[in-house]
DSSP file (Angstrom, degrees, kcal/mol; ACC not computed):
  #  RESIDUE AA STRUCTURE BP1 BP2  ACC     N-H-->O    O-->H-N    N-H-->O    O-->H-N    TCO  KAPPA ALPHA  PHI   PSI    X-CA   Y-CA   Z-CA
    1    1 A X              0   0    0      0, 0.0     2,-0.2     0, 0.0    24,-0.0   0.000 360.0 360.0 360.0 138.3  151.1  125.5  124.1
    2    2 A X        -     0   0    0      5,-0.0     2,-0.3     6,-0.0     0, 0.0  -0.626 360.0-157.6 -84.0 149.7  147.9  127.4  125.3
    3    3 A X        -     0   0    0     -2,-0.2     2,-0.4     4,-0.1     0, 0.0  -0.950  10.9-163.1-122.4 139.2  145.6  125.8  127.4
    4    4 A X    >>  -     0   0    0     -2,-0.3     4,-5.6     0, 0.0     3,-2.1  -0.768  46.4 -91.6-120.6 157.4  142.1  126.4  128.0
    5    5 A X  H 3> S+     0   0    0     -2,-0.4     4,-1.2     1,-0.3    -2,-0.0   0.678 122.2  40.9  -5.2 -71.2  140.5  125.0  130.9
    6    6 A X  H 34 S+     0   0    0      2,-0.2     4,-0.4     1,-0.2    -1,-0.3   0.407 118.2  49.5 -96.1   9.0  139.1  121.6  129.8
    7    7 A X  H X> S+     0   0    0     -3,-2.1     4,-2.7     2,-0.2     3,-1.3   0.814 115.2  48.0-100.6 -32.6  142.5  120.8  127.4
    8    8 A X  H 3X S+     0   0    0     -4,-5.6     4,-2.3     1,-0.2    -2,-0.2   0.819 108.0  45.8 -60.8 -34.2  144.4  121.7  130.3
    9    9 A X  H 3X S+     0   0    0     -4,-1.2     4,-0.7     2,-0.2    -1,-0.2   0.492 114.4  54.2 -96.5 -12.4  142.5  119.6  132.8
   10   10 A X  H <> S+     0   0    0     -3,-1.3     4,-2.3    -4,-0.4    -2,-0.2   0.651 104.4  54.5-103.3  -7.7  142.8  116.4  129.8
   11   11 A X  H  X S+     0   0    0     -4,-2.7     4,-1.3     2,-0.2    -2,-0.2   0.957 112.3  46.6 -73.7 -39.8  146.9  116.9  129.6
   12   12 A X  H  X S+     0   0    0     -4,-2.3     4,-1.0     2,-0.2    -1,-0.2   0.930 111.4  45.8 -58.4 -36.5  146.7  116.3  133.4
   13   13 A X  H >X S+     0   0    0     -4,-0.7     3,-4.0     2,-0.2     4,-0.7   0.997 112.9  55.5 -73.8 -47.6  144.4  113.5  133.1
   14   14 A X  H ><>S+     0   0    0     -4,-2.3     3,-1.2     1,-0.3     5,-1.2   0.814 111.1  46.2   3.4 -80.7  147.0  111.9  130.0
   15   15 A X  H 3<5S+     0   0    0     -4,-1.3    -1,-0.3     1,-0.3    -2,-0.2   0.323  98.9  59.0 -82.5  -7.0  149.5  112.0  132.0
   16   16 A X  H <<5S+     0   0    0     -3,-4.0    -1,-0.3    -4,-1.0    -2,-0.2   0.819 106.2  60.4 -66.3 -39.9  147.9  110.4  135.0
   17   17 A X  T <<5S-     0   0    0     -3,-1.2    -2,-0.3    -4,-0.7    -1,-0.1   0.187 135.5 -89.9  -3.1 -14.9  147.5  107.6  132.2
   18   18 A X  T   5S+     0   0    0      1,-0.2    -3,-0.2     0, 0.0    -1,-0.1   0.286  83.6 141.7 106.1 -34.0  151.4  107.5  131.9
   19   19 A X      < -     0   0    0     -5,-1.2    -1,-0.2    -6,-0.2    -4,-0.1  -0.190  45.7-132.2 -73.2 126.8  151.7  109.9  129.4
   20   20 A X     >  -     0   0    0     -3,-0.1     4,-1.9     1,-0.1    -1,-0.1  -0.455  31.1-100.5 -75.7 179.3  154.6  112.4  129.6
   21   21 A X  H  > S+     0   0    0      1,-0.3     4,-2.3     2,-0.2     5,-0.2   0.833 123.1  42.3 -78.7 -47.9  154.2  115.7  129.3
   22   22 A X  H  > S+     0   0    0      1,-0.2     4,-2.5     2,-0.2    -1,-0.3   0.796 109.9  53.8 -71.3 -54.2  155.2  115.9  125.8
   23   23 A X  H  > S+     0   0    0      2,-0.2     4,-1.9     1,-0.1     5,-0.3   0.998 113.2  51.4 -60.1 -44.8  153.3  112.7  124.6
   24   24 A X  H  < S+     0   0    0     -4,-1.9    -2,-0.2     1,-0.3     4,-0.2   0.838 109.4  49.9 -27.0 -73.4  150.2  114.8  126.4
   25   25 A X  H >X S+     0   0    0     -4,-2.3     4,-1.9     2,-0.2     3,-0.8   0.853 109.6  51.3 -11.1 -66.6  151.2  117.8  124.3
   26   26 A X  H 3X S+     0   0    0     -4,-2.5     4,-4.2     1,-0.3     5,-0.2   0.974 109.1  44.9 -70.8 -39.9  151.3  116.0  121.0
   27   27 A X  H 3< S+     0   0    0     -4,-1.9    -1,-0.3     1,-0.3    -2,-0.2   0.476 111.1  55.6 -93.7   9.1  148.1  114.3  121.1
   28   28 A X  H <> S+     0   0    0     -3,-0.8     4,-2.0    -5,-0.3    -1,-0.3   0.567 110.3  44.9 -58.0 -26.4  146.3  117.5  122.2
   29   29 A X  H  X S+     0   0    0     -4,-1.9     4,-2.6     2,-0.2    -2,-0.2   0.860 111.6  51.1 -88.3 -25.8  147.7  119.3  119.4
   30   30 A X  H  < S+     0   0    0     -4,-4.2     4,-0.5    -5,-0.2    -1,-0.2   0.736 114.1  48.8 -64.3 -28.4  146.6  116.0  117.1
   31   31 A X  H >> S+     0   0    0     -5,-0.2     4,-1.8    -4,-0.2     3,-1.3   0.975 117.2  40.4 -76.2 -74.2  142.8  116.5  118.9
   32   32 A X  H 3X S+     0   0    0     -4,-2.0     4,-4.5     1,-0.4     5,-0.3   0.870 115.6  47.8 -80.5 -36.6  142.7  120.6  118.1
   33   33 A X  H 3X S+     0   0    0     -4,-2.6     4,-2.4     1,-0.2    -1,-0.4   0.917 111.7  49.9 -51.8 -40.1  144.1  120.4  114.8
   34   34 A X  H <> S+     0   0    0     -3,-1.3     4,-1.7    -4,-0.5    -2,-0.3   0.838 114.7  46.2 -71.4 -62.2  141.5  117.5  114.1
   35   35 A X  H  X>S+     0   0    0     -4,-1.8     4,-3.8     2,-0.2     5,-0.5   0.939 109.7  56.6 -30.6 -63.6  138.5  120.0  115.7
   36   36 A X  H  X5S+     0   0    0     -4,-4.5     4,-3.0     1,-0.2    -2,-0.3   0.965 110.3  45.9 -52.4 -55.5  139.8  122.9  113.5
   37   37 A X  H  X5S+     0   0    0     -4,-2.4     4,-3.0    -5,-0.3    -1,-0.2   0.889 108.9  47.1 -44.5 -70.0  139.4  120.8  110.5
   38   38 A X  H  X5S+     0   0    0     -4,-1.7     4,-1.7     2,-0.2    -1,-0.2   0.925 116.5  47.5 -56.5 -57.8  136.0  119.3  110.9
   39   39 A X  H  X5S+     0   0    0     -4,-3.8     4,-6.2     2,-0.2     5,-0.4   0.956 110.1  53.8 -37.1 -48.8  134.5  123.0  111.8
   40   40 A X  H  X<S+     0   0    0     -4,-3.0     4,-2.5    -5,-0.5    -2,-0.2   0.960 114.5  37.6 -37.1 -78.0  136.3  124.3  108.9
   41   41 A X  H  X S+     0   0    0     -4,-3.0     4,-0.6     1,-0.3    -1,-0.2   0.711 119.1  51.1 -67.8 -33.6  134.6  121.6  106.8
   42   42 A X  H >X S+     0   0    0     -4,-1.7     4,-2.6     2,-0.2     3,-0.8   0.902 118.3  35.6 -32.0 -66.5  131.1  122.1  109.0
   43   43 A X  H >X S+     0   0    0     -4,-6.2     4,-2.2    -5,-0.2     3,-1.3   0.978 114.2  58.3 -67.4 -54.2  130.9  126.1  108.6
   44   44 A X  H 3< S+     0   0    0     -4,-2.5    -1,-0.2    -5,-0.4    -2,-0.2   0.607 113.2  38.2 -43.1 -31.3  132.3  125.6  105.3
   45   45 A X  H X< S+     0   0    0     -3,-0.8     3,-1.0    -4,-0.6     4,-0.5   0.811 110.3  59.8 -19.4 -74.8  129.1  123.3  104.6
   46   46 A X  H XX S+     0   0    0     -4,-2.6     4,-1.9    -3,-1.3     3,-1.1   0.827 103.5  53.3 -73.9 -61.2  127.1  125.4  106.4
   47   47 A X  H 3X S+     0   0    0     -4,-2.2     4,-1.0     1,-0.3    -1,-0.3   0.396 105.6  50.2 -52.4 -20.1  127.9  128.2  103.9
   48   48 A X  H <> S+     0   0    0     -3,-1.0     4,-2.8    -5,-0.2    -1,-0.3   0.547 103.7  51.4 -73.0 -31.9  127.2  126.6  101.0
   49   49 A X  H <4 S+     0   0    0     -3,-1.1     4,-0.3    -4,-0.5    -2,-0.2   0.777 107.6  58.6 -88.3 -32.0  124.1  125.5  101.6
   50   50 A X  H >X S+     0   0    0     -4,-1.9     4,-2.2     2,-0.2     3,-1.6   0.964 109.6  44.2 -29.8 -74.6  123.3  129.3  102.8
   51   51 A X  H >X S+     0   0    0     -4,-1.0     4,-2.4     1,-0.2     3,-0.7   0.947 115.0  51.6 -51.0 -55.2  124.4  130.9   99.2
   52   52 A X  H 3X S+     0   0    0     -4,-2.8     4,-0.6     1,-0.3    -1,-0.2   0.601 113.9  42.7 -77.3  -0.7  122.3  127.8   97.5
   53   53 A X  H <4 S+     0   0    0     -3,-1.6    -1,-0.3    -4,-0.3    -2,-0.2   0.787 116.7  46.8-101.5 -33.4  119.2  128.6   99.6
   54   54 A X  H << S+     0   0    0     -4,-2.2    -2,-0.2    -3,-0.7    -3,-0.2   0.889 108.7  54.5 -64.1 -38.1  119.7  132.2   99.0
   55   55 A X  H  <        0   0    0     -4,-2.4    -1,-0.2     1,-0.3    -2,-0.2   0.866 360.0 360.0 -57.2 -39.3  120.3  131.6   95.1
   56   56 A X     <        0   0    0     -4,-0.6    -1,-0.3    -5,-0.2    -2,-0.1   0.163 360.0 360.0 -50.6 360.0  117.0  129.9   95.3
């Protein structure tokens, strides 16, 4: 998995938590997927509201 900075620096803290490397892992990937989504659905918003202002 790639890590930027601050994902990297919360899989250490996880796993001060307890967490193995692998639980760490999963619920980072459960986090970014979770982000992608909700921007998605933000710009996706965002875009609409663009065209309808522009239609206007």
């Amino acid at each position: 998995m790639c890590h930027s900075k601050w994902t990297k620096l919360l899989e250490e803290d996880l796993e001060t938590q307890e967490c193995d490397n692998i639980q760490a892992e999963t619920i980072l990937s459960a986090l970014t997927t979770k982000s992608i989504v909700s921007l998605d659905k933000i710009y996706k918003k965002m875009n609409t509201q663009a065209q309808q202002e522009h239609t206007v």
